[in-house]
Structure formats: structure tokens, C-alpha cells
C-alpha positions as CSV (number, residue, x, y, z in Angstrom):
1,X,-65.1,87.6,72.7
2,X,-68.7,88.5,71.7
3,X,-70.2,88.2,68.4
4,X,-70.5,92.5,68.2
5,X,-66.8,92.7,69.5
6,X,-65.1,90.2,66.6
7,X,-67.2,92.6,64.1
8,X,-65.7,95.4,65.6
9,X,-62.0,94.2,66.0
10,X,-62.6,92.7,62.0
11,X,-63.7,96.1,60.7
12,X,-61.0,98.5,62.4
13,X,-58.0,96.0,61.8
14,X,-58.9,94.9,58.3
15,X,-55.8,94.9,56.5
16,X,-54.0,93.0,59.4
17,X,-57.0,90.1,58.9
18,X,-56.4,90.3,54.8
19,X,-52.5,89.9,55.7
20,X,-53.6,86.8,57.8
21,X,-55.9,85.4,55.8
22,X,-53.2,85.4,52.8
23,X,-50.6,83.8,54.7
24,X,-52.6,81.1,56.0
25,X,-53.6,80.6,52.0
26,X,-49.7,80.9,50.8
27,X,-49.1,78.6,53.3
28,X,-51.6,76.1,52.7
29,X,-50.9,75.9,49.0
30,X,-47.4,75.4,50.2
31,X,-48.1,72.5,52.0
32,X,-50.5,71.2,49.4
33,X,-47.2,71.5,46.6
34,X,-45.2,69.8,49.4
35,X,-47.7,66.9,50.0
36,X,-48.1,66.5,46.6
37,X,-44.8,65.9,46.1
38,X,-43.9,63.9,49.0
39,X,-46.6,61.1,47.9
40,X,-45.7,61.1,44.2
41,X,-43.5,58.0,43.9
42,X,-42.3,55.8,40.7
43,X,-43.9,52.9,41.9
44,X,-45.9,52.6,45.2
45,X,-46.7,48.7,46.4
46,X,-50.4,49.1,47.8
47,X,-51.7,47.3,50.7
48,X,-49.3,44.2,50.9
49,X,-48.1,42.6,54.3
50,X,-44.8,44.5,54.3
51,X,-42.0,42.3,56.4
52,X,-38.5,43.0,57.2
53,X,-36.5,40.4,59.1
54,X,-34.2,42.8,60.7
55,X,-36.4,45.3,61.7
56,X,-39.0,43.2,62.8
57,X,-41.6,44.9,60.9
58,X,-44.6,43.3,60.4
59,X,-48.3,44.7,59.3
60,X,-50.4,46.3,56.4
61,X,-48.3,49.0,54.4
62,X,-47.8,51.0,51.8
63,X,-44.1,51.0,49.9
64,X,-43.0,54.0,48.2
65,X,-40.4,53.2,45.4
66,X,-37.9,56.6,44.0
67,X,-35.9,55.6,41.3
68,X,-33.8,52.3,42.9
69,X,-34.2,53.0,47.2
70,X,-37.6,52.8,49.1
71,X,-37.9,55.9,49.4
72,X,-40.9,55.3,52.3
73,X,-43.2,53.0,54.1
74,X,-46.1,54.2,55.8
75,X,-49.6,53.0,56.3
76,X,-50.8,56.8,55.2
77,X,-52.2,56.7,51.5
78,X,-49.8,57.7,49.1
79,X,-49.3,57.9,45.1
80,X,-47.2,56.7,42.4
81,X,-47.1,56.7,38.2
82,X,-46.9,52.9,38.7
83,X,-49.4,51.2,41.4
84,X,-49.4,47.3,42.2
85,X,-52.0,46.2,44.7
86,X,-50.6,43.6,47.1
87,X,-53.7,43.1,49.3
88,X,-53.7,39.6,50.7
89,X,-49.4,39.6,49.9
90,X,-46.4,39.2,51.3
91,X,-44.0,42.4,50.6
92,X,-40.5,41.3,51.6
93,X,-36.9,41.6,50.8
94,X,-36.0,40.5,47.3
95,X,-34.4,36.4,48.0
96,X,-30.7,36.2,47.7
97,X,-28.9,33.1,46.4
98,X,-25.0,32.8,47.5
99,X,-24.6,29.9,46.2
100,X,-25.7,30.4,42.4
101,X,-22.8,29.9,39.3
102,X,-25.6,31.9,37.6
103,X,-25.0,31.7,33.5
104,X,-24.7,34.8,31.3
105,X,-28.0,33.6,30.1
106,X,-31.5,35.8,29.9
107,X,-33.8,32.4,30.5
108,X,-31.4,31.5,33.3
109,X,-32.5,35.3,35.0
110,X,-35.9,34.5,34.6
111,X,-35.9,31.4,36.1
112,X,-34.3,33.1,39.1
113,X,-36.6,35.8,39.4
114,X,-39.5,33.6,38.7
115,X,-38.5,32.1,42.1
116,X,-38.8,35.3,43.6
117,X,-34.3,35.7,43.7
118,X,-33.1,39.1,42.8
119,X,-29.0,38.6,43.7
120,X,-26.9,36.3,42.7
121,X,-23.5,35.1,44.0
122,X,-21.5,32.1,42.4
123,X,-19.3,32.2,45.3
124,X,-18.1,28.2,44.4
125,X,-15.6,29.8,42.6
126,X,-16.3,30.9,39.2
127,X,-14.9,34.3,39.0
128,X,-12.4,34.2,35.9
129,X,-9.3,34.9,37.2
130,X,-9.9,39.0,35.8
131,X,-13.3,39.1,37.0
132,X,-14.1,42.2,35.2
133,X,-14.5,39.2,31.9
134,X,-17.5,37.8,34.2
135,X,-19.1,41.1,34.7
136,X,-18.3,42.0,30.9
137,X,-20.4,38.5,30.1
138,X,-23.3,39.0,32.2
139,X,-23.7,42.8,30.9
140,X,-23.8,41.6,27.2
141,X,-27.1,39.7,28.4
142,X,-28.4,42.4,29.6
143,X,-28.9,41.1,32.9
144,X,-32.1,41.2,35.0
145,X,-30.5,39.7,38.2
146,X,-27.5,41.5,40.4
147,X,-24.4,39.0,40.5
148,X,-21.1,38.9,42.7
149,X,-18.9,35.6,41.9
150,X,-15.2,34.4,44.0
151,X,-12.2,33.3,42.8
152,X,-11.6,29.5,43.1
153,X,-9.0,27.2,44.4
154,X,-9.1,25.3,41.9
155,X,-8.5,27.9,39.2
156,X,-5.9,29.5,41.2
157,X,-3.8,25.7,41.5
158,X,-3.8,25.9,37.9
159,X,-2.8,29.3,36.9
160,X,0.2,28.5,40.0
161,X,1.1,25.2,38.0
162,X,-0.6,22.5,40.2
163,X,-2.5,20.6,37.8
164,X,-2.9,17.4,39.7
165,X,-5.8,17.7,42.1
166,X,-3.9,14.6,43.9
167,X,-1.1,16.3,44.7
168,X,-0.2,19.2,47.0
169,X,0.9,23.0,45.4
170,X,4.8,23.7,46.3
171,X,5.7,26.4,48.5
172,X,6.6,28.9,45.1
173,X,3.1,27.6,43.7
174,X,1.3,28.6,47.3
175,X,2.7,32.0,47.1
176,X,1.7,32.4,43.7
177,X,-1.6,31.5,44.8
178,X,-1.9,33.8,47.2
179,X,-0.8,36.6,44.6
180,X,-3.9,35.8,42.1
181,X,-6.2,35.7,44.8
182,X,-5.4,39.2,46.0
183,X,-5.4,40.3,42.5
184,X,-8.5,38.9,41.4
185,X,-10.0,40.0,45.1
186,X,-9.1,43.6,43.8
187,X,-10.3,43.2,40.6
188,X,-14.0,43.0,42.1
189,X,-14.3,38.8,43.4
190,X,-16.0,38.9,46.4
191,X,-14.2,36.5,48.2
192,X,-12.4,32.7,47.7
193,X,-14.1,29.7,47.1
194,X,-13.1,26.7,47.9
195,X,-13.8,22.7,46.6
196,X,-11.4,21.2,49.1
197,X,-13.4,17.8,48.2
198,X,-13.1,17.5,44.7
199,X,-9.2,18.7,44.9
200,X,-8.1,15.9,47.3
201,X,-4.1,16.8,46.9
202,X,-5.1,20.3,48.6
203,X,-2.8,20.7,51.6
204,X,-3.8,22.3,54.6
205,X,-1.1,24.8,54.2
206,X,-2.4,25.6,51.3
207,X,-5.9,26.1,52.5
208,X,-4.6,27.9,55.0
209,X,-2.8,30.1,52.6
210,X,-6.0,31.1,51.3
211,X,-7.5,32.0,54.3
212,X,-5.1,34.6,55.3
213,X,-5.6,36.0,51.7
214,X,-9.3,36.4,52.9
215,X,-8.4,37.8,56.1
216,X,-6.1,40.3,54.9
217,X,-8.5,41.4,51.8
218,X,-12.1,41.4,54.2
219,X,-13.9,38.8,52.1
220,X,-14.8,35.5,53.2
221,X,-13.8,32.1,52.6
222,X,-17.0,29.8,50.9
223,X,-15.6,26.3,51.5
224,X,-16.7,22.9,50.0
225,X,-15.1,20.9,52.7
226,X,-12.8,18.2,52.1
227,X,-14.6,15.1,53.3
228,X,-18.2,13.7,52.9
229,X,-19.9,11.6,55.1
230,X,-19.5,9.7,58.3
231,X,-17.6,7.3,57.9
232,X,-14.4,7.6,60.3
233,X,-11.7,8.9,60.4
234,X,-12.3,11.1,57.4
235,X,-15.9,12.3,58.0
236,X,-17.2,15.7,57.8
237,X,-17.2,16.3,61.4
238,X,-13.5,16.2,61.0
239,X,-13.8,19.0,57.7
240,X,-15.7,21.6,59.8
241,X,-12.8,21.6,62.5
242,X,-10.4,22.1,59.8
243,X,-12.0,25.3,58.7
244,X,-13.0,25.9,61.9
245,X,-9.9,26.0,63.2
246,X,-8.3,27.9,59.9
247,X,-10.9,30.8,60.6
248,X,-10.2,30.9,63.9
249,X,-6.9,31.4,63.5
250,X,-6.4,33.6,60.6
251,X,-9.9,35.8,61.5
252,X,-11.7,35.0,58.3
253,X,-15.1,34.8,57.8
254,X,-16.4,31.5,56.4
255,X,-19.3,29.9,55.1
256,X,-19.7,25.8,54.7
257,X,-21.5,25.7,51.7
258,X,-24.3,23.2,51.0
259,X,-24.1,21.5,53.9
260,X,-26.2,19.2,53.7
261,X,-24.8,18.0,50.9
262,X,-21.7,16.6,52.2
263,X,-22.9,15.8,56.0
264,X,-25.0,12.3,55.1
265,X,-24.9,11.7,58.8
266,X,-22.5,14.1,60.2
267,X,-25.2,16.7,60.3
268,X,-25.5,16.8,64.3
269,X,-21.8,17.0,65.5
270,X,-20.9,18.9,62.7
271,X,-23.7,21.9,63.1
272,X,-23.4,22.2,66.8
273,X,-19.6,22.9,66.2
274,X,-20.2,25.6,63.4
275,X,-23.2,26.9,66.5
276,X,-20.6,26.5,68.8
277,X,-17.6,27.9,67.0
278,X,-20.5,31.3,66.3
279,X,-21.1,31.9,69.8
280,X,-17.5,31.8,70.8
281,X,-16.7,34.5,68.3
282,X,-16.0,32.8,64.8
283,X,-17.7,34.3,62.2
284,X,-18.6,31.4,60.6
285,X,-22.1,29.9,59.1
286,X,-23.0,27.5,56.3
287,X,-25.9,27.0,53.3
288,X,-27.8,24.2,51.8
289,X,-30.8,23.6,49.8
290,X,-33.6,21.7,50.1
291,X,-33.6,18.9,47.8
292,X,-32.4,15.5,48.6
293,X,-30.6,15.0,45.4
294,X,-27.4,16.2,44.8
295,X,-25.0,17.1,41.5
296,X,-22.2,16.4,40.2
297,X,-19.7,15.4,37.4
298,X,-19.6,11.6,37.4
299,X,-15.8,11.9,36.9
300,X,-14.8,14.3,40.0
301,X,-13.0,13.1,42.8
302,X,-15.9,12.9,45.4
303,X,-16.9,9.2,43.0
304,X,-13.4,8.0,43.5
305,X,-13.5,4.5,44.9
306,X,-15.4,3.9,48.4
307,X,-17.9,6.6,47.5
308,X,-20.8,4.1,47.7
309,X,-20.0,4.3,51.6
310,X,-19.0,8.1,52.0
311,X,-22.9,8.6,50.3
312,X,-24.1,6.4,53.1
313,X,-24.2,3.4,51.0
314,X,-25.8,4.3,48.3
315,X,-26.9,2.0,45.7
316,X,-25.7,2.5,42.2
317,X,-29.6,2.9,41.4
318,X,-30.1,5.4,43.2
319,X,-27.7,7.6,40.6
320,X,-29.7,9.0,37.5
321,X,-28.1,11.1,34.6
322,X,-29.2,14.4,35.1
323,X,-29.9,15.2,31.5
324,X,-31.8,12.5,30.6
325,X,-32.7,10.8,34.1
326,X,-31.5,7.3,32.9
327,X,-31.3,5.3,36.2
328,X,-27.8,3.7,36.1
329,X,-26.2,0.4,37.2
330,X,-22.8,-0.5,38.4
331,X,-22.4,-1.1,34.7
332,X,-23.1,2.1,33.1
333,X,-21.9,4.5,35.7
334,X,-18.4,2.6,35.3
335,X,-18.8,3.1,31.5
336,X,-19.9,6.7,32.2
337,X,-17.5,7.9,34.5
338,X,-14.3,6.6,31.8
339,X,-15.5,9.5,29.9
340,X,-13.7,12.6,29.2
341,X,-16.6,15.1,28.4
342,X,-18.2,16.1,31.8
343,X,-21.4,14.0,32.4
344,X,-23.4,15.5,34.9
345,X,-25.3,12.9,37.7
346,X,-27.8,13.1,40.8
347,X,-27.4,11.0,44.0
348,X,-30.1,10.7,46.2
349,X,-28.3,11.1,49.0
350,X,-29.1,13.9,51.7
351,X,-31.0,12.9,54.3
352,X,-34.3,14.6,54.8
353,X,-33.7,14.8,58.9
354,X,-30.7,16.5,58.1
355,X,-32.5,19.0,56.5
356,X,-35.1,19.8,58.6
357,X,-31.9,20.0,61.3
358,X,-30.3,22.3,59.4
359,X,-33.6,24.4,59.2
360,X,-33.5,24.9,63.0
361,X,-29.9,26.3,63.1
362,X,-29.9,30.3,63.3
363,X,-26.5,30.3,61.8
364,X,-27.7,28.4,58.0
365,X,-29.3,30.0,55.2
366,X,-30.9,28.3,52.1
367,X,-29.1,28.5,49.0
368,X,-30.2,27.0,45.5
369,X,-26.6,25.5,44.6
370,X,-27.6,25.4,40.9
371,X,-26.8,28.2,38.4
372,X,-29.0,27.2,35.4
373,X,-30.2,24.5,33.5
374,X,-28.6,22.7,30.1
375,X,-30.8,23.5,27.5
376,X,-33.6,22.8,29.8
377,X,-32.5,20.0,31.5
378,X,-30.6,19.6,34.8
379,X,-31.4,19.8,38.4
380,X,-34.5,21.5,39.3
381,X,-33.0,23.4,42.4
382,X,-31.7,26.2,39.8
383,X,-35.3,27.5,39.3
384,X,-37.5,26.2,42.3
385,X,-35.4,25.9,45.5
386,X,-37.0,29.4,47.3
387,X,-40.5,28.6,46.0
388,X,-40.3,25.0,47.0
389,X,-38.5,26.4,51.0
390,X,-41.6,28.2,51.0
391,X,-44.2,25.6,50.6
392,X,-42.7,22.8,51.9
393,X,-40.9,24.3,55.3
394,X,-42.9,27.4,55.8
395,X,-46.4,26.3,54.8
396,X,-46.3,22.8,54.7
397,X,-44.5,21.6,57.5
398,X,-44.0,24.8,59.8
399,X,-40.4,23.9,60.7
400,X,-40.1,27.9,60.9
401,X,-42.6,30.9,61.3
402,X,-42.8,32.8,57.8
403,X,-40.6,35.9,59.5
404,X,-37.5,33.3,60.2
405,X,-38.0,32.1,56.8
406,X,-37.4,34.8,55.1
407,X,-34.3,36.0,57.3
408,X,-32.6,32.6,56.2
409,X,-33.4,34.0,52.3
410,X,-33.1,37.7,52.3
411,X,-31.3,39.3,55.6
412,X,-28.6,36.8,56.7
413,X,-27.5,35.7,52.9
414,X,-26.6,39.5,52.8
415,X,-25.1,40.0,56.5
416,X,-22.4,37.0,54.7
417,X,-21.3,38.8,52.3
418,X,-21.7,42.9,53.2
419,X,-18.1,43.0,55.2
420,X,-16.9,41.9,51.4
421,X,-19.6,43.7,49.2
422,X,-20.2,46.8,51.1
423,X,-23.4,46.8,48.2
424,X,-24.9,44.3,49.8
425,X,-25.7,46.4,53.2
426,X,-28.6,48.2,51.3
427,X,-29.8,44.6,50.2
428,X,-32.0,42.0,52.4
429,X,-33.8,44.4,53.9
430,X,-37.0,46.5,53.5
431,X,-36.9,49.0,54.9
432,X,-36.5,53.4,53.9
433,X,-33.2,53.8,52.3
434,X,-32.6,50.2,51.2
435,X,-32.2,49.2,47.6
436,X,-35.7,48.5,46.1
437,X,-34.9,44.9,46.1
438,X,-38.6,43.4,46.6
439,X,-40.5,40.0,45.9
440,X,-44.0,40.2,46.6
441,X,-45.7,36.6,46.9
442,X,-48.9,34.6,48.3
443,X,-48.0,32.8,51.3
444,X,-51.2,30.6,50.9
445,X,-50.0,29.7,47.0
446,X,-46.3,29.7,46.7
447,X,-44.5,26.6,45.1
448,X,-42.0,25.3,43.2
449,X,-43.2,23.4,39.8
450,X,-39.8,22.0,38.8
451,X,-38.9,18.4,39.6
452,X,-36.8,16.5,38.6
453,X,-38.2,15.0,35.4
454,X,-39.0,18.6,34.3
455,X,-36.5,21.1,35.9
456,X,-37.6,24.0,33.7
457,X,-41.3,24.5,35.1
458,X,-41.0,28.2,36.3
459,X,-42.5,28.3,40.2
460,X,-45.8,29.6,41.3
461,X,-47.2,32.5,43.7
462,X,-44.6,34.9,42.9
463,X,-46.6,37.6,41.4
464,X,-44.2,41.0,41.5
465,X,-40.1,41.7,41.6
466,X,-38.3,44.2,41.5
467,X,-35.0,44.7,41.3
468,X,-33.0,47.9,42.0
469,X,-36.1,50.0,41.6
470,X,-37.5,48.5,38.3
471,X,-40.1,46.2,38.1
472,X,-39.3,43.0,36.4
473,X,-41.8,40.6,37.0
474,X,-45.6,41.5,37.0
475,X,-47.7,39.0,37.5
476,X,-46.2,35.9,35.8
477,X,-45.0,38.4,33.2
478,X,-40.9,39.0,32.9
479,X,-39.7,42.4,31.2
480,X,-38.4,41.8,28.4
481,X,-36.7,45.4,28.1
482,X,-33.1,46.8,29.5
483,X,-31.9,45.6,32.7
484,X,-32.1,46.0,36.7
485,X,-29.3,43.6,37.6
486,X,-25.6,45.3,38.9
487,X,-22.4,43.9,39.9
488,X,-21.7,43.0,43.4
489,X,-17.9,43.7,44.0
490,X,-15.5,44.4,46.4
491,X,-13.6,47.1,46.1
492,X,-9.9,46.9,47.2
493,X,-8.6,50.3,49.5
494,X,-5.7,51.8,49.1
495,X,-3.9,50.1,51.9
496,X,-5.0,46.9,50.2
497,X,-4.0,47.4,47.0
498,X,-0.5,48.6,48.1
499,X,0.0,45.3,50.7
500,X,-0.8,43.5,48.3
501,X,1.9,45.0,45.5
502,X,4.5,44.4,48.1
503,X,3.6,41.1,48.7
């Protein structure tokens, strides 16, 4: 069409052109309101390297937080009332710690989240047998961290009436341990822990027992094994196939938990059968942490006599009070240990091969194994264990690309647990939808300050968390206001609820 011939079309069909020309301006302004709209977020995370184990995402991003979900990531610009540059970050799944008897304690949270940990489960067994009193005690903090907790064996023997961890429960005793466990399991514990080692009398019936209650309810089985070591017959290898074999026959889901803790020596037998017992079906994994001290009571069962050789024959040197690091002899610790009041000790025992083995399994995840400190003194894996996984195994010594790392601290922590805490599917990951769970760190910087001889030292390279949408650390800086953290639960159904009544 010619220059005269548009004039000519323009000046007899004006009003059709003025019609046009409005609608495309309604409709721009529409799609102006809409954009607006679309990129006007409560918090958008700038810039940051934005990874996602399950996904497999990996590059520069922008995160767009709406109230507690990720509501987007894109690499388009977008806005938000709150803006946190990440450039030169890591934007990740907020860490999750399984194996964490996390106090009702607001310094204890911001240890945790100083760590870059933004859930929580004690799942050793310190659910109260109502665990509604646990969730009532962590609310009355105000809690910054979310937090799940299972029933234990060891409080369930005693509410049944077997009070002598030497001997086995009676039959009416097992089935009134399998009644409490279904009844705190309904009243929100998400799932049974166990401390075979420190409860020698436990029978294998009874264990057993338990893991049918886990079966039947959906949650899994956490198990403290029931021998350390390698010294035969009664080495660890010979705990995995028990629980092995008890999950394989009931169906349960299990988790060994700090492995590494209780293998001195059985590490390579005993991880190829959990690998082996995984890729034949068993849903089965384990945990551990990455320090080569562990702790305990000086008066539990694992220090009965012959534990010099079940700790790979340790020397009674190599055994320090934890709150005061006093290096004992064979005459203090047997001075100690006649004690009644709990006096908490470290062994240097774990093996720093086992470890790195450990490490290289698919099917074990890093777990902190401490809950808080005792007026600032204790073990320093309750405030730097992710931190120091990080810098040490990451960085450090490359045992695993950063992307594998994190799935052993975010995604498969929460695969463990979602068949029990349906919550904890929208957890681990980042990724549209998911709760806005998020640690944002410096690769190049991250690592844990706590040792031994000072526990409390709060770790470094963390610089943002969030936690169900709010932000709770900025830069070094906790909130001090309200709190993000919720209760991980499992919820009972109908059918559950009524089995169990009839049971």
C-alpha cells in the first residue's frame, strides 16, 4: 500500500482506526497492570547461583519469594519490597538436619540457622510421649527453625514397665509398646527412634515389634543399632543385617543413624549391605556427621566393660569431658562414670577414612547429631557441622562436586522423611511452588568456627535464610522478631486412627 492510499483508507475509515488504536492502548495498559503485578514479589533473591539438587538446575537467577512458596525463578528482571543481591552466591535449598534433639531454646535456633539449617528433626527419639507438649515447648520460644521429633524406645520400655535396659520387655509390655507408639505416631511424631545400643536387654522381638508399628503408621524407623565396632561376633556388620532384615520384612523404611559413629571399622561391609539392601528394594539409608569425636553419657551402656576394644582400642586419653575438656585417665573416668547426674564425654573415635567412605555412598546424608549446646559448652557439631561439610569435603578436599553436596543436606534428608511428613515434600528443593526454605552462602568462604575448645563460635559464609518465606538471617544478623519455624507432623488417616483403636 502506497503512502496516498494509507491516507486515503485513514481518512474514510476513521472511526474504525480510533476503535483500533484504543484497543491496542486498553490492552497495553492491561498488560502493563498485569506485568506489574506479576514481578512484584515480597522478597526477590537477585543474581545468586540458584541450585536445586532434584531438578538439576544450575545457573544465574532471579528467585521470587510470595508470602512462604517461591513463587518464580526466572533469569528475566523482576521486583520485590525486599531485594537481597546474591551475585557471586550460592542460592540453594534451606539445609535439613534429621538428626537434631533441637532445644526449646532461641540461641540454640540461631546457632542452627547460622549454619545455614532451616528444619529440624530429633528423630533419636525425643518426642514426649504426647508430642503436642514438644510442639507446645518449641512455640513458647518462638521458634525460628521448623521441627519434627519421633517417639523413642526407650521412653516407650518405660511407660510399658521395662525399666531395666538389661532385660527384654514381656509379651503384655511389647504390646503396650506398640499401643504408645501408634498413639504418639497419631499425635504428630514422625516416626520411631530407636537406641538399640544403649538399651542392651532390647529383644529382637521387640524391635521388631516396632517396626511393624512403622510399617503400619507410614513413618520410618531411625535406628541406633545395637552393636559398635568390629570386633566379632557382635560387630556392626552384624547390627545393619538385623535392621536390614527387620525392614525387609515388615516394609519399613529405615535410617541407620550416625553411622559412622558406631562402624569404627565396620564401615566397608556394613555400607555396601545398606547399598545393596537399596538397590534390591529396601528403603533403607543412614546419616553421620563429620567430626571424629563422638558424645555421650559416660554412664550409658555403650562404656560398659570391653568398650576400650568396641571403640577400636581407644585409650582412656583419648576421652575429654565435654564441658570442660579435662582429658581423663583410667582413674577419673572410673570415678566419673560411678556418678548418677549425667556427665556428658567425647571419644575420638571415628575414623576419618570412614568418613570420607561414607561421603561416596549415594544412599548417606550428613546429619549434625547435636541438638544444642550446655550453656555454651558441648560438642561443636550442634552449630558447625554443615558449614564445616562444606569447607572441608566440598571445598577443601573435593570428595563430592558442590551439586552432590548439597543433595546429601537439603533433597535426600527430605525424601527420608516426606512418606511420614507429607510437609516435607515442599522442603529440600528450590524450585516454583516449594516452601521458601533457602540458605544463600559463599562457596569460596563458607566454614565452621566451632571446635572443640569453643563450640559456640557461630559459622561463617552464610550470609542470608530464610525460612518459610521470612527472612531470618541477613547478613550475620538473626531476627530477632516473631517466628518462621512450623511443626513437622504426621498426620494419622482415618483408616489409621481406627486400626489402631482396635488394636
Amino acid at each position: 500500500m502506497t503512502i496516498h492510499s494509507a491516507s486515503n483508507f485513514i481518512a474514510k475509515n476513521k472511526k474504525a482506526v480510533f476503535l483500533a488504536a484504543c484497543i491496542c492502548l486498553l490492552l497495553a495498559g492491561v498488560q502493563s497492570t498485569s506485568s506489574s503485578v506479576q514481578d512484584s514479589f515480597d522478597i526477590v533473591i537477585r543474581q545468586g547461583r540458584v541450585m536445586d539438587p532434584e531438578s538439576g538446575r544450575d545457573e544465574i537467577a532471579n528467585v521470587g519469594i510470595r508470602g512462604s512458596h517461591v513463587a518464580v525463578i526466572t533469569t528475566q528482571a523482576i521486583r520485590g519490597k525486599k531485594e537481597i543481591d546474591a551475585t557471586g552466591l550460592v542460592v540453594a535449598p534451606g539445609f535439613i538436619d534429621t538428626l537434631s534433639p533441637t532445644k526449646a531454646d532461641r540461641e540454640t535456633h540461631i546457632q542452627k540457622v547460622n549454619d545455614g539449617v532451616t528444619t529440624t528433626f530429633s528423630m533419636h527419639g525425643t518426642c514426649p510421649l504426647n508430642p503436642k507438649d514438644y510442639d507446645d515447648q518449641m512455640q513458647a520460644t518462638q521458634p525460628l527453625l521448623n521441627y519434627g521429633c519421633s517417639i523413642g524406645d526407650g521412653d516407650l520400655r518405660r511407660a510399658a514397665g521395662a525399666t531395666d535396659r538389661y532385660k527384654p520387655a514381656t509379651e503384655e509390655q511389647i504390646e503396650k509398646i506398640r499401643l504408645l507408639a501408634g498413639q504418639a505416631i497419631c499425635g504428630g511424631a514422625a516416626g520411631i527412634g530407636f537406641a538399640i545400643n544403649v538399651v542392651p536387654g532390647a529383644s529382637y522381638e521387640e524391635v521388631f515389634a516396632l517396626f511393624e508399628v512403622a510399617a503400619k503408621y507410614g513413618v520410618p524407623a531411625h535406628v541406633h543399632a545395637r552393636y559398635k565396632g568390629n570386633i566379632f561376633p557382635q560387630t556392626m556388620t552384624v547390627s545393619v543385617m538385623e535392621v536390614l532384615s527387620a525392614a525387609a520384612a515388615t516394609g519399613a523404611e529405615v535410617q541407620l543413624v550416625h553411622l559412622t559413629s558406631s562402624t569404627v571399622g565396620s564401615a566397608p561391609l556394613s555400607i555396601r549391605l545398606i547399598e545393596g539392601a537399596a538397590r534390591n528394594g529396601v528403603r533403607i539409608g543412614f546419616d553421620f556427621h563429620v567430626w571424629t569425636r563422638n558424645e555421650g553419657p559416660i554412664q550409658s551402656a555403650i562404656y560398659d566393660e570391653g568398650w576400650q576394644d568396641r571403640f577400636g582400642g581407644l585409650s582412656y586419653d583419648r576421652v575429654w569431658v565435654s564441658n570442660t575438656q579435662e582429658r581423663l585417665t583410667k582413674e577419673r573416668f572410673e570415678e566419673l562414670r560411678k556418678r548418677k547426674e549425667p556427665i556428658l564425654v567425647q571419644s575420638d573415635l571415628i575414623h576419618e577414612s570412614e568418613i570420607e567412605m561414607a561421603l561416596r555412598s549415594p544412599v548417606g546424608h550428613i546429619t549434625s547429631d547435636g541438638g544444642g549446646l550446655d550453656e555454651g559448652k558441648g560438642h561443636p557439631r550442634s552449630v558447625g557441622t554443615f558449614a564445616r561439610f562444606l569447607r572441608l569435603y566440598i571445598r577443601e578436599k573435593k570428595i563430592l562436586p558442590l551439586m552432590e553436596g548439597l543433595r546429601r543436606i537439603t533433597l535426600l534428608p527430605a525424601q527420608r522423611l516426606e512418606n511420614g511428613v507429607s510437609a516435607m515434600k515442599k522442603k529440600g528443593r528450590l524450585q516454583e511452588g516449594s516452601d521458601a526454605d533457602i540458605t544463600v552462602f559463599d562457596p569460596a568462604t563458607v566454614r565452621e568456627r566451632a571446635t572443640y575448645e569453643e563450640p559456640s563460635l557461630h559459622s561463617e559464609g552464610i550470609h542470608f535464610v530464610l525460612i518459610n518465606g521470612k527472612l531470618v538471617l541477613e547478613k550475620g544478623s538473626v531476627s530477632e522478631k516473631g517466628s518462621s519455624g512450623k511443626w513437622m507432623r504426621h498426620v494419622c488417616s482415618g483408616t489409621e486412627t481406627s486400626t489402631r483403636s482396635s488394636s
